[in-house]
C-alpha positions in Angstrom: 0.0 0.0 0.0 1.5 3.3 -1.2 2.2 5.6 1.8 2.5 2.5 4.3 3.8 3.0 7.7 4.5 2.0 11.4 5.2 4.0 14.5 7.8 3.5 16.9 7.9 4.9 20.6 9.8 4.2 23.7 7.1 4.7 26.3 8.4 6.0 29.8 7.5 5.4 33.4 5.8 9.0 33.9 2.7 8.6 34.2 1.7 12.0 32.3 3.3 9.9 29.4 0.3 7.7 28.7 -1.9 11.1 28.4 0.6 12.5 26.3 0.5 8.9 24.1 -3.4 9.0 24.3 -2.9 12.2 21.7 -0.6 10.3 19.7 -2.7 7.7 19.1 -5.6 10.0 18.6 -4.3 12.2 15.6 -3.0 8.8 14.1 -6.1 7.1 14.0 -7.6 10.4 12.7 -5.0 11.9 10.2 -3.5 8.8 9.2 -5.5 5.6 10.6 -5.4 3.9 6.6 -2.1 4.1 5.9 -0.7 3.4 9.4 0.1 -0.9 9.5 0.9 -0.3 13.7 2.2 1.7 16.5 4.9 0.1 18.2 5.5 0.8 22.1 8.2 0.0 24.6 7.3 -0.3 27.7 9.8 1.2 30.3 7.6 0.7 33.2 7.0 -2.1 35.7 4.5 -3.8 35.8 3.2 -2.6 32.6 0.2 -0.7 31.9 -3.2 -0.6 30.8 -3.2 -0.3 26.6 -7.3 -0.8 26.0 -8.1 2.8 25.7 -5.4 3.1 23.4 -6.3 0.1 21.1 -10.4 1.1 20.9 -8.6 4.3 19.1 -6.4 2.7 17.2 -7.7 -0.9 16.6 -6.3 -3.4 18.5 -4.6 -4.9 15.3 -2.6 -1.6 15.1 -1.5 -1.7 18.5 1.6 -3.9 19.2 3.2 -3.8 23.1 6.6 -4.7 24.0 8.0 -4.9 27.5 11.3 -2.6 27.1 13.8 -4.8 25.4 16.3 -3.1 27.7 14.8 -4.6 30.8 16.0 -1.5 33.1 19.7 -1.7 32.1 22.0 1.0 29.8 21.2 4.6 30.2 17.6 5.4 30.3 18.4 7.8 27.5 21.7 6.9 25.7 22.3 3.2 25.3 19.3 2.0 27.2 17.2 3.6 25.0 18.5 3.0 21.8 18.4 -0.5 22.4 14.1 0.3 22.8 14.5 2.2 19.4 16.3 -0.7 17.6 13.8 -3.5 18.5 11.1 -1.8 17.5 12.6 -0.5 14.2 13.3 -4.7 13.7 9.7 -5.2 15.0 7.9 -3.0 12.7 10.0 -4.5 9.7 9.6 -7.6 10.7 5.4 -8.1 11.5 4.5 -5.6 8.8 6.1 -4.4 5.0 6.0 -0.8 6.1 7.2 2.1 3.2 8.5 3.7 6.4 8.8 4.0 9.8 8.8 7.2 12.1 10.5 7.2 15.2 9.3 9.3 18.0 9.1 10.6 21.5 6.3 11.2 23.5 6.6 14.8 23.8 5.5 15.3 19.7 2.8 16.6 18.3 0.8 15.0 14.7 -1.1 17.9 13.2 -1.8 16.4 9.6 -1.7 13.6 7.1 2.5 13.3 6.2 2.0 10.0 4.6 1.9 10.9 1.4 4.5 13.7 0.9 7.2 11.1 2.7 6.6 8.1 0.8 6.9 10.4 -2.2 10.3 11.4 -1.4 11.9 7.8 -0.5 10.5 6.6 -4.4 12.1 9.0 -5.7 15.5 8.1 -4.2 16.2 4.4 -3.5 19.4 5.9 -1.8 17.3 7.7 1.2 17.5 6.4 4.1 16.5 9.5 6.8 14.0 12.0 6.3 14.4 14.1 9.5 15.6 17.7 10.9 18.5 19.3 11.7 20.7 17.2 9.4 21.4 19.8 7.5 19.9 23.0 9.5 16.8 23.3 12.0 13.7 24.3 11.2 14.4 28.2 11.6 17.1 27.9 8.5 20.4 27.9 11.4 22.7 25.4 10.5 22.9 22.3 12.4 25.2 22.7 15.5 28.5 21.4 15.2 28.6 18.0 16.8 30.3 17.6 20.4 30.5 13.8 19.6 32.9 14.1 17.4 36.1 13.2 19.9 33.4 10.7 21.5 33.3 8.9 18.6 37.1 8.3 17.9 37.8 6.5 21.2 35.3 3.5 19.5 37.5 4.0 16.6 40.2 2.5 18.2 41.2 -1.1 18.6 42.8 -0.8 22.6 41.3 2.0 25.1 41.6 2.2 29.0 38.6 2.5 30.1 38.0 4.1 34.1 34.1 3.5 34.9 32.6 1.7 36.4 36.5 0.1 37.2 40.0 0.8 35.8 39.9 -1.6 32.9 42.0 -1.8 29.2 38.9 -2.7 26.9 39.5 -4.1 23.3 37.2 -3.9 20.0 38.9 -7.3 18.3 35.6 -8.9 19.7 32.0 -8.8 19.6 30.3 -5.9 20.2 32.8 -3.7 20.4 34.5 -4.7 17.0 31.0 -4.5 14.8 30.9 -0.8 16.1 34.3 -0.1 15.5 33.5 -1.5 12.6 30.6 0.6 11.3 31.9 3.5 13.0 34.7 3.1 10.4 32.3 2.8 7.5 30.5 6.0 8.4 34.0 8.2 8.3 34.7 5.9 4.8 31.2 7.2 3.5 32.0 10.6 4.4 30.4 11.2 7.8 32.6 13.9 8.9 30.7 16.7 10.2 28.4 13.6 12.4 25.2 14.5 10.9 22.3 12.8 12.6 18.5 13.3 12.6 17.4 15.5 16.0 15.5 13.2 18.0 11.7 13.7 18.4 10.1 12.1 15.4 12.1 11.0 11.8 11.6 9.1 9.1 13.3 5.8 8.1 13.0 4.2 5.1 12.8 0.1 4.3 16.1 0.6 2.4 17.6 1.3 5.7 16.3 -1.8 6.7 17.8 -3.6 3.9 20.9 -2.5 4.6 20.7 -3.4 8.4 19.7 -6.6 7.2 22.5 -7.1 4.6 25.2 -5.9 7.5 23.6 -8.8 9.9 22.3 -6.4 12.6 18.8 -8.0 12.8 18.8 -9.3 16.5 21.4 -7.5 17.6 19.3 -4.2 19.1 21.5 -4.7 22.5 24.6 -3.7 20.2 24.8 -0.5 21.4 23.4 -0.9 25.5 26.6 -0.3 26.9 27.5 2.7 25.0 26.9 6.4 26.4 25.5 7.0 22.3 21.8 8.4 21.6 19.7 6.8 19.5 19.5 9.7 17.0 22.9 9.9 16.8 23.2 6.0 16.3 20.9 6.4 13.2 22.4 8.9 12.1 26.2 6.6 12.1 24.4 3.2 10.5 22.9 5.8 7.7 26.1 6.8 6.8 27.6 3.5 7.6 25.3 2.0 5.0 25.9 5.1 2.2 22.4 5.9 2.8 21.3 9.7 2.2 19.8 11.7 5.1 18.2 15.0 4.6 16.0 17.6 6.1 12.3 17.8 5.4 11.9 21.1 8.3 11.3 23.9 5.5 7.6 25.5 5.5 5.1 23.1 4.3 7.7 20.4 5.5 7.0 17.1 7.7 9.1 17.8 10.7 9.5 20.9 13.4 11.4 19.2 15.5 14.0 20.9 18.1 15.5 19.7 21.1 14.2 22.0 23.7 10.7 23.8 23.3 9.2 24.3 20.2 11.1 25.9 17.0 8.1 28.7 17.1 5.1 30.0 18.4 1.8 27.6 18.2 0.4 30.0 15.5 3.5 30.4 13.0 3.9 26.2 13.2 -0.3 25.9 11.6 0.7 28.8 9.6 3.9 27.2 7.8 2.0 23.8 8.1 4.4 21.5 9.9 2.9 17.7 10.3 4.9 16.5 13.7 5.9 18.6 16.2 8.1 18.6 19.1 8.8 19.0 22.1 5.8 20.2 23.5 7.7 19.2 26.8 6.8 22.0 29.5 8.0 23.4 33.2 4.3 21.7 34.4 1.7 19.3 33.1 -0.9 22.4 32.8 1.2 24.0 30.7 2.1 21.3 28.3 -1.7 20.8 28.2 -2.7 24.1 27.7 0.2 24.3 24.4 -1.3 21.2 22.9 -4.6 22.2 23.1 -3.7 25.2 21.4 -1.8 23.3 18.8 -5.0 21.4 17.9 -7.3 24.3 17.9 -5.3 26.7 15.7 -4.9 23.2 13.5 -8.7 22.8 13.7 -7.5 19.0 14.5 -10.2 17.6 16.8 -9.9 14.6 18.7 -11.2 13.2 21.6 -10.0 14.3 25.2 -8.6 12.4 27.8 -11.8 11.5 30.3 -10.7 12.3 33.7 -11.8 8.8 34.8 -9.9 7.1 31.7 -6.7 9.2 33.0 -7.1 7.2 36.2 -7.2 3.9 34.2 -4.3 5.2 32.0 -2.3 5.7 34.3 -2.6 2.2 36.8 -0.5 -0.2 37.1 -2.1 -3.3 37.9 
């Protein structure tokens, strides 16, 4: 099916994060709810929650639950949750024949149909791997910051390091883990990755040719590669997309897919409907009344209506039985 796609989220143990999902799942089903083939969660929380509200939106066919692959260990952010991100980017591949995937957090915002306009783009170039922002520049034109990785990444470059945490150690990369990401690390630099350019984190596109590759480099059941690194999972993209001399590029400009920044949102509620941005992010907030208050503006200026959050459903969101 042209336009095909599965959704991918790593699912904290806040409890505001099921409200925050309950959206989520809400614009899906509404904007997009016959092109999307599932959404995906990890599970970071023990004992897990309850989904039904979730699936009645959705369908309960859409909705696929995981219990975080991590299993509390890695860096709730870094490693940890790239491991998440990488089992569901395998499970969406692997249960469905998705065009694409989009990877998000739970602090986004969908505020139309995106389908389309991104399935568009990765037929028209069998060499795309990453539609995202901040590749290239953000969503305000800046250019992308120059990476503070970069030194990071050339101590996995090399074969012996001494290592001090969590104990004085010499650690090799002639085995295992530690030599396949030597070893793609290498492939990136070969491919040209020198300035480190990775998608910003909060939602992106990944195409099935970036699955073919991961397949072709025999990563497939190997999501715990990176759990002991200190690496984010944008950034990790980012690498195996160069790694496999796959192109990334920025789909941020007006009438673009993606506003996504890193902190707060790239403008005001009112200039993102008029420039006509589909996902948005990070709604993220000093309280949950204000991150309420900002989405509900979002969908009113977006004249996106979906259904609220009951105050009794919030109580059976957020159990934990």
């Amino acid at each position: 099916m042209a336009g095909a796609f599965s959704v991918v989220l790593s699912l904290g143990p806040d409890p505001f994060e099921m409200e925050r999902l309950h959206y989520i799942a809400a614009a899906l089903a509404k904007v997009e709810g016959n092109n999307l083939l599932s959404l995906i969660i990890l599970d970071d929380c023990k004992p897990a929650r309850e989904y039904e509200s979730i699936a009645r939106l959705l369908g309960h066919k859409k909705l696929q639950i995981y219990p975080s692959p991590r299993q509390l260990r890695g860096h709730h952010w870094r490693g940890g949750l790239a491991t998440n991100y990488l089992f569901g980017f395998e499970a969406a591949f692997g249960s469905d024949s998705p065009e694409f995937i989009i990877m998000i957090d739970s602090d986004c915002l969908l505020l139309r149909s995106f389908a389309g306009g991104l399935s568009d783009q990765f037929r028209a170039n069998a060499n795309l791997g990453i539609i995202a922002s901040g590749i290239k520049a953000d969503p305000t034109g800046q250019p992308a910051p120059e990476c503070t990785w970069r030194d990071h990444f050339f101590k996995w470059s090399r074969r012996l390091r001494f290592r001090r945490t969590p104990f004085p150690r010499l650690e090799t990369a002639f085995f295992s883990n530690n030599r396949t990401i030597r070893r793609l690390l290498l492939n990136a630099f070969n491919n040209r990755w020198h300035e480190v350019a990775s998608p910003q984190g909060g939602a992106f596109a990944v195409s099935a040719s970036f699955y073919e590759a991961y397949v072709q480099h025999q990563l497939t059941g190997r999501h715990g590669l990176w759990l002991k690194t200190d690496l984010t999972y944008d950034l990790i993209f980012g690498l195996l997309c160069a790694a496999f001399d796959l192109q990334a590029i920025d789909d941020n400009g007006p009438g673009g897919t993606f506003a996504i920044s890193y902190q707060r949102l790239p403008f005001p509620p009112e200039e993102l409907i008029r420039r006509g941005y589909a996902w948005v992010h990070s709604l993220k907030c000093n309280s949950v009344e204000e991150e309420r208050s900002l989405r509900n503006d979002l969908l009113h200026m977006g004249q996106l209506e979906l259904p609220p959050v009951r105050q009794n459903e919030i109580c059976r969101l957020t159990s934990r039985p």
